[in-house]
Backbone as a chain_set.jsonl record, in Angstrom:
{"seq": "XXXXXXXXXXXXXXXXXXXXXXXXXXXXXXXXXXXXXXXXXXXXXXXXXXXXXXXXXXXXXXXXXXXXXXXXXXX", "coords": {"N": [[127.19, 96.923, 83.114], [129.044, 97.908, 85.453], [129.14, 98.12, 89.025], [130.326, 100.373, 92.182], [131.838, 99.602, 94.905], [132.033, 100.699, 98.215], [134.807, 99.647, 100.538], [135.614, 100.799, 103.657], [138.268, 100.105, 105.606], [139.847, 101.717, 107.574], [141.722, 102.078, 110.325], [141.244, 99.675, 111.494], [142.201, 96.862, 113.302], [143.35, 93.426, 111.885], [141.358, 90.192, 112.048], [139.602, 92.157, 111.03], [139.115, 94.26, 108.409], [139.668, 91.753, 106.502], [137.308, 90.849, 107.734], [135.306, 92.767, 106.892], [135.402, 92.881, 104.26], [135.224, 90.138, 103.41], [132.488, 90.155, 103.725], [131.445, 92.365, 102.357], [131.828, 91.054, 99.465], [130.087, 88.803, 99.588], [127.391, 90.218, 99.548], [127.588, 91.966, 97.245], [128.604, 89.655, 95.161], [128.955, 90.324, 92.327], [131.479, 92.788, 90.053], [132.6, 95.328, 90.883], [134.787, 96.339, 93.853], [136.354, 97.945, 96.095], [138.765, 98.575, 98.419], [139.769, 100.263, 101.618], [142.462, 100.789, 103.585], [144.927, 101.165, 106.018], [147.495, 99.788, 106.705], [150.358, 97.515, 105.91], [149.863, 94.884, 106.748], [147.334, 94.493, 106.618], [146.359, 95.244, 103.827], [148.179, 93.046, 102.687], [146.602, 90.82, 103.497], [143.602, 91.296, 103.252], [144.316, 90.949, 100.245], [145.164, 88.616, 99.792], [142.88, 87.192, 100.913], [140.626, 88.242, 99.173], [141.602, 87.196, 96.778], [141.683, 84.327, 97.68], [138.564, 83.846, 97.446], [138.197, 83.866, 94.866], [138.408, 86.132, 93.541], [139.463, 88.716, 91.646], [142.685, 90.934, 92.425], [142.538, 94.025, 91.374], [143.771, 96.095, 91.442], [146.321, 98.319, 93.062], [146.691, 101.035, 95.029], [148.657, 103.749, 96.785], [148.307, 105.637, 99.12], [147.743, 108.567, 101.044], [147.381, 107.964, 103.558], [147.283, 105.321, 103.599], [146.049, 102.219, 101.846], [144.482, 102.203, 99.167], [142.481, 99.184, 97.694], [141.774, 97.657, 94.72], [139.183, 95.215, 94.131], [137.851, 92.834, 91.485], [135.39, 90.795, 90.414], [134.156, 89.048, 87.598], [130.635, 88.357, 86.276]], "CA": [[127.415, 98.121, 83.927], [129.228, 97.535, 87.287], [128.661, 99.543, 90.507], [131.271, 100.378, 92.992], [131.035, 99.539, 96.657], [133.524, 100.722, 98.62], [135.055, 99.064, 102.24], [136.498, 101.759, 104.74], [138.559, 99.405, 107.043], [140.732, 102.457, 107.892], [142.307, 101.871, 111.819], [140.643, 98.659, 112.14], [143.191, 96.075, 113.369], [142.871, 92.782, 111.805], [141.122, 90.155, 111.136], [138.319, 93.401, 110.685], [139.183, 94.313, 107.098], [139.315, 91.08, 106.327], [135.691, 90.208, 107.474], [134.221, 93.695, 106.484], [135.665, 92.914, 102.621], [134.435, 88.941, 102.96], [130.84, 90.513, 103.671], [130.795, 92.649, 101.061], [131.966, 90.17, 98.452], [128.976, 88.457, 99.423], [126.555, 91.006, 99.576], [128.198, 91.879, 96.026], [128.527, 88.661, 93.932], [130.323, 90.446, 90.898], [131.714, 93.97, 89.885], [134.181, 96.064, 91.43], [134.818, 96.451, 95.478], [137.265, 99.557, 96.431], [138.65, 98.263, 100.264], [140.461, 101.381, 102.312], [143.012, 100.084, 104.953], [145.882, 101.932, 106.405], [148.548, 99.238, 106.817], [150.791, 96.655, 105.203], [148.98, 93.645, 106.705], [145.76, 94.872, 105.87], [146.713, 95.547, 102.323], [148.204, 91.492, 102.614], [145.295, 90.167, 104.027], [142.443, 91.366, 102.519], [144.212, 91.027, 99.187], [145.126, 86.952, 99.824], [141.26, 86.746, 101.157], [139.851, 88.295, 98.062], [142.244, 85.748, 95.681], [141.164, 83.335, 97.97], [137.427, 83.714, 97.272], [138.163, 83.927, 93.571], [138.173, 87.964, 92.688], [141.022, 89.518, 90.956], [143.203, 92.053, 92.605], [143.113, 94.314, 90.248], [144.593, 97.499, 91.489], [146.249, 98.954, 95.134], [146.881, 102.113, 95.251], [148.965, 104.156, 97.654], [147.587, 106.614, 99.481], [148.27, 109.74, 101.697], [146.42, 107.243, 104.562], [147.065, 103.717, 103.725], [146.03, 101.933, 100.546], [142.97, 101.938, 97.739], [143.036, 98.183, 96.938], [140.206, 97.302, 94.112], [139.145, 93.86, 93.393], [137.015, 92.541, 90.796], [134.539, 89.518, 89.602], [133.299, 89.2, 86.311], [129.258, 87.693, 86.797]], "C": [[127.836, 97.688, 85.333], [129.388, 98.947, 88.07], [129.975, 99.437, 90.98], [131.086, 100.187, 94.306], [132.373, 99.661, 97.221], [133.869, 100.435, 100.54], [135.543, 100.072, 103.12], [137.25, 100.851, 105.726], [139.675, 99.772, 107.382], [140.969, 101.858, 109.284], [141.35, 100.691, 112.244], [141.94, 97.812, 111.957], [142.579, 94.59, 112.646], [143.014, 91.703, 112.84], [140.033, 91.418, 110.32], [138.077, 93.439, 109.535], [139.162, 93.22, 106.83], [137.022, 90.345, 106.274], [135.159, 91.435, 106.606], [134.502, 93.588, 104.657], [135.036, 91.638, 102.373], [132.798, 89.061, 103.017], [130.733, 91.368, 102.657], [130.666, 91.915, 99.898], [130.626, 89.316, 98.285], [127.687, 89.436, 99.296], [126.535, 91.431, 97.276], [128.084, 90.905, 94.918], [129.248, 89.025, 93.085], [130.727, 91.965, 90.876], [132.757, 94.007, 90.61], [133.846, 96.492, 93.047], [136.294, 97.225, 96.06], [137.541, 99.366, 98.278], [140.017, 99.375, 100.302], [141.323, 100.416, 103.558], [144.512, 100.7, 104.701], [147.454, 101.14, 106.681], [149.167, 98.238, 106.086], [150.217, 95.47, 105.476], [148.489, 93.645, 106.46], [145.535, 94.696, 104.577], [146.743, 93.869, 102.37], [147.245, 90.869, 102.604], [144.325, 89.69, 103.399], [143.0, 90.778, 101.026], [144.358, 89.259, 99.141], [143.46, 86.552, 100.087], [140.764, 86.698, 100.05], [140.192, 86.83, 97.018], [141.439, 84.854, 96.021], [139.312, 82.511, 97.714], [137.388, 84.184, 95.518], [137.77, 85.289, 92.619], [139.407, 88.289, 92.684], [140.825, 90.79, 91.532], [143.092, 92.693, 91.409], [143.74, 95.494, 90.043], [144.851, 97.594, 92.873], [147.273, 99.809, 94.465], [147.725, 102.456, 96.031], [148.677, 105.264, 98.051], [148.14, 107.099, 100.47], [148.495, 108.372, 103.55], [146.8, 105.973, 104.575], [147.433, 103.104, 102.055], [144.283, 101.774, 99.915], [143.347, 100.622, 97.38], [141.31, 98.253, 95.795], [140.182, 96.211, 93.668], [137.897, 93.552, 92.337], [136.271, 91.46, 90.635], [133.746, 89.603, 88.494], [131.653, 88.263, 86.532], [128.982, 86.847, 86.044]], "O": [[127.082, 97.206, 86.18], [129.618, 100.137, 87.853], [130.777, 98.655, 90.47], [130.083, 100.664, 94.836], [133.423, 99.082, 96.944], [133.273, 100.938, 101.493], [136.671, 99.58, 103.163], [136.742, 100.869, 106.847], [140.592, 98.974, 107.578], [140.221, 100.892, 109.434], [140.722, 100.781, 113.3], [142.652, 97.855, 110.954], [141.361, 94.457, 112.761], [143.774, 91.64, 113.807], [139.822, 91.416, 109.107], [137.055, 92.876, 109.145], [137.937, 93.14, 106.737], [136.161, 89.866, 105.536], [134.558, 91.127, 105.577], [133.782, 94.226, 103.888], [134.318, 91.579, 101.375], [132.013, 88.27, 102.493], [129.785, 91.124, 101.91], [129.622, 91.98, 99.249], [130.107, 89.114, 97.187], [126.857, 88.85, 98.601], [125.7, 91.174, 96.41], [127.552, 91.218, 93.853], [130.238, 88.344, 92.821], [130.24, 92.547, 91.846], [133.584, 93.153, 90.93], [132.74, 96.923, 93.373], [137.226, 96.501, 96.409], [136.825, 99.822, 99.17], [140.942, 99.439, 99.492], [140.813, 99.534, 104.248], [145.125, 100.748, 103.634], [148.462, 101.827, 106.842], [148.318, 97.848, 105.285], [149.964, 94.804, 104.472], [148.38, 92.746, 105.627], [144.576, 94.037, 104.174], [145.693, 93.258, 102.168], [146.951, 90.26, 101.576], [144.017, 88.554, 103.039], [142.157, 90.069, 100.475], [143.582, 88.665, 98.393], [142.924, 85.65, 99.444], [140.383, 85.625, 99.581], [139.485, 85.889, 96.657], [140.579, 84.409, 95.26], [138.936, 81.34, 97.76], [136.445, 84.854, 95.097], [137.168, 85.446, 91.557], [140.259, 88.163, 93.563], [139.856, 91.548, 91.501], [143.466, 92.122, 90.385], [144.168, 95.949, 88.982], [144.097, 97.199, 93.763], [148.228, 99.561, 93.728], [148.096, 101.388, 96.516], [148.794, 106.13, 97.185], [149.015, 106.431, 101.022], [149.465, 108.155, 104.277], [146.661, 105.393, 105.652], [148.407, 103.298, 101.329], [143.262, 101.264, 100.377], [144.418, 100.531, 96.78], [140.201, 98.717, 96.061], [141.011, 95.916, 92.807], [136.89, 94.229, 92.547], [137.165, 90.669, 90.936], [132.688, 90.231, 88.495], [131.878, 87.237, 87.174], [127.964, 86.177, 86.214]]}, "num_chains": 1, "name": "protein.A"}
């Protein structure tokens, strides 16, 4: 059963989204993590960070606002 936890790092400039998605990941450990962010770097960013810490992109969204990215880790 995985949970959802989801990041808001709407109008935060980075690195912000970046850290506020590398703290959840830890907080997290496995399942699914739902990060909010309003721009094309952001979207970049976070989504090279996540890779980088070994969780699959596994969806981004586009949104009215920004983007829905969702990454995953299997436990």
């Amino acid at each position: 059963m995985s949970n959802t936890n989801t990041v808001d790092a709407r109008g935060l400039s980075c690195p912000q989204p970046v850290i506020l998605t590398l703290n959840a990941m830890k907080k997290v450990k496995d399942g699914d993590i739902v990060i909010l962010v309003d721009t094309d770097t952001a979207k970049e960013n976070v989504s090279r960070a996540a890779k980088a810490q070994g969780w699959e992109v596994a969806d981004i969204q586009s949104e009215e606002d920004g983007y829905s990215i969702t990454i995953k880790k299997e436990g």
